[in-house]
SESE-52142 format. One record per atom (N, C-alpha, C): residue number from 0; residue in three letters; x, y, z. Coordinates in pm, whole numbers. Layout:
! residues N
    nr   rest        X        Y        Z
   NUM    ALA        X        Y        Z
...
! end
This chain:
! residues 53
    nr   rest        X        Y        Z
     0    UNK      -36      -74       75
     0    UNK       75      -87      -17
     0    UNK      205      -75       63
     1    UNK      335     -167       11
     1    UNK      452     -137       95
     1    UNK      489     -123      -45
     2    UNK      626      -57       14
     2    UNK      785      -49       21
     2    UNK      859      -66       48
     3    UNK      995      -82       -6
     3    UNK     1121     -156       32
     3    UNK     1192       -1       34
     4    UNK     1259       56      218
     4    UNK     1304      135      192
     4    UNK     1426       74      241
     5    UNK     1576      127      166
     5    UNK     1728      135      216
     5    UNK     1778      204      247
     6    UNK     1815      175      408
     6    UNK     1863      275      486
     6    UNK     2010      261      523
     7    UNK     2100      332      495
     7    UNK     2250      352      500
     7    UNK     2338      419      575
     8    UNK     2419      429      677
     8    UNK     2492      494      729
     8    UNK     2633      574      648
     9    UNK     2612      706      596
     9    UNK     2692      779      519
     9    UNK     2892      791      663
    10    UNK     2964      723      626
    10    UNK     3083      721      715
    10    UNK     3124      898      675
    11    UNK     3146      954      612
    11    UNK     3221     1080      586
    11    UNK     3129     1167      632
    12    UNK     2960     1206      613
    12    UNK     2914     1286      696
    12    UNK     2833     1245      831
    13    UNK     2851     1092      879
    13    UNK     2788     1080      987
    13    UNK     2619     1061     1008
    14    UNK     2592     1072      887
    14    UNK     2431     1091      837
    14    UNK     2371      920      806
    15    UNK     2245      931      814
    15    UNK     2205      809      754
    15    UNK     2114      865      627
    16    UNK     2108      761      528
    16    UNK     2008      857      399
    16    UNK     1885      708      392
    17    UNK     1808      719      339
    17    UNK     1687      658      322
    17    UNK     1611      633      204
    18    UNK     1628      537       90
    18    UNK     1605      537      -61
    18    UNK     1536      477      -24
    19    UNK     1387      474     -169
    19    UNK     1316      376     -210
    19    UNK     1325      332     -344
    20    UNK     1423      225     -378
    20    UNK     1444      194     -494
    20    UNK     1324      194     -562
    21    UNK     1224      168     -543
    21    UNK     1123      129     -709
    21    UNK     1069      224     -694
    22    UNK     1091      353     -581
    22    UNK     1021      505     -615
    22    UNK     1117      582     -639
    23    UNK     1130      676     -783
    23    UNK     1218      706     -830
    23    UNK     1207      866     -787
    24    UNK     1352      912     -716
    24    UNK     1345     1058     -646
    24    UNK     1316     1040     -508
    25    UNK     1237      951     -458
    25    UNK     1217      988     -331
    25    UNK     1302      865     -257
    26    UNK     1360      988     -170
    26    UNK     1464      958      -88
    26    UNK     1486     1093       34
    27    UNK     1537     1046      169
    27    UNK     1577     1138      241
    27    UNK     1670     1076      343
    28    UNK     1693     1189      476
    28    UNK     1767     1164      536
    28    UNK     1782     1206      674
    29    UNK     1878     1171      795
    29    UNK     1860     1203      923
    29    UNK     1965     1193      963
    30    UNK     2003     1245     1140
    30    UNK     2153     1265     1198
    30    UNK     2132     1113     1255
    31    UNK     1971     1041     1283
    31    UNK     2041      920     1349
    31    UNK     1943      847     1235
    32    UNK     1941      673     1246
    32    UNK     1878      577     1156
    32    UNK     1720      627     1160
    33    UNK     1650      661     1287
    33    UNK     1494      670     1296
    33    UNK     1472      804     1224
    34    UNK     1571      876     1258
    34    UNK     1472     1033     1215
    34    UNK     1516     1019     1038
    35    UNK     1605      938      976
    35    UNK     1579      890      808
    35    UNK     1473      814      804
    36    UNK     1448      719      865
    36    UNK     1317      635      879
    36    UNK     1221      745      784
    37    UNK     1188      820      953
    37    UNK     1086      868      996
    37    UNK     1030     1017      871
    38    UNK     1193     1048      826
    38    UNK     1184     1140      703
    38    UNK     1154     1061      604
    39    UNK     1196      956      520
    39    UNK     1136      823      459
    39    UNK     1023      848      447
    40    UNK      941      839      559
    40    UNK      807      827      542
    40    UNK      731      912      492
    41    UNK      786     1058      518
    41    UNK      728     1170      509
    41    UNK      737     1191      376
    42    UNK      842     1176      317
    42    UNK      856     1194      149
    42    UNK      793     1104      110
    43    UNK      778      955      116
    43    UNK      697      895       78
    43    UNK      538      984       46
    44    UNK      522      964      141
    44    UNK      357     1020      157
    44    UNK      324     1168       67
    45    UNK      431     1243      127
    45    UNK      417     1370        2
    45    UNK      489     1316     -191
    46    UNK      519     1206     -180
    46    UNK      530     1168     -314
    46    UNK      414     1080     -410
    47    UNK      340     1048     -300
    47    UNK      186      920     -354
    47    UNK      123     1089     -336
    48    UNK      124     1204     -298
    48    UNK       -9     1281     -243
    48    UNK      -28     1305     -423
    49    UNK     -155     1322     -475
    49    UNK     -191     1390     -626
    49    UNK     -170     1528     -614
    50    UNK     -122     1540     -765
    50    UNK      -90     1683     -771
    50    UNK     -219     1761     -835
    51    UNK     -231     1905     -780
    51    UNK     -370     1961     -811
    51    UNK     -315     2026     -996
    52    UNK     -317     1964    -1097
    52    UNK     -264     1990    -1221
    52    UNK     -407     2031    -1281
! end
């Protein structure tokens, strides 16, 4: 399965942030483009994981 993630360079804090529009909430962020990537991914994955309900 993919995703379309958007990755942005924030000008006022220097940050990049990392949305997945058609996944709602998950989103993150990093000081350079890869480590938002790379956080991206990580929320991803802890957002598909099932919850033990």
């Amino acid at each position: 399965m993919k995703f379309r993630v958007v990755v942005k360079k924030d000008k006022l804090t220097d940050r990049w942030s990392a949305v997945f529009p058609e996944v709602p909430g998950c989103a993150s962020a990093g000081d350079t483009e890869a480590e938002a990537v790379e956080n991206a991914r990580e929320a991803l994955s802890l957002w598909l994981k099932p919850s033990k309900i």
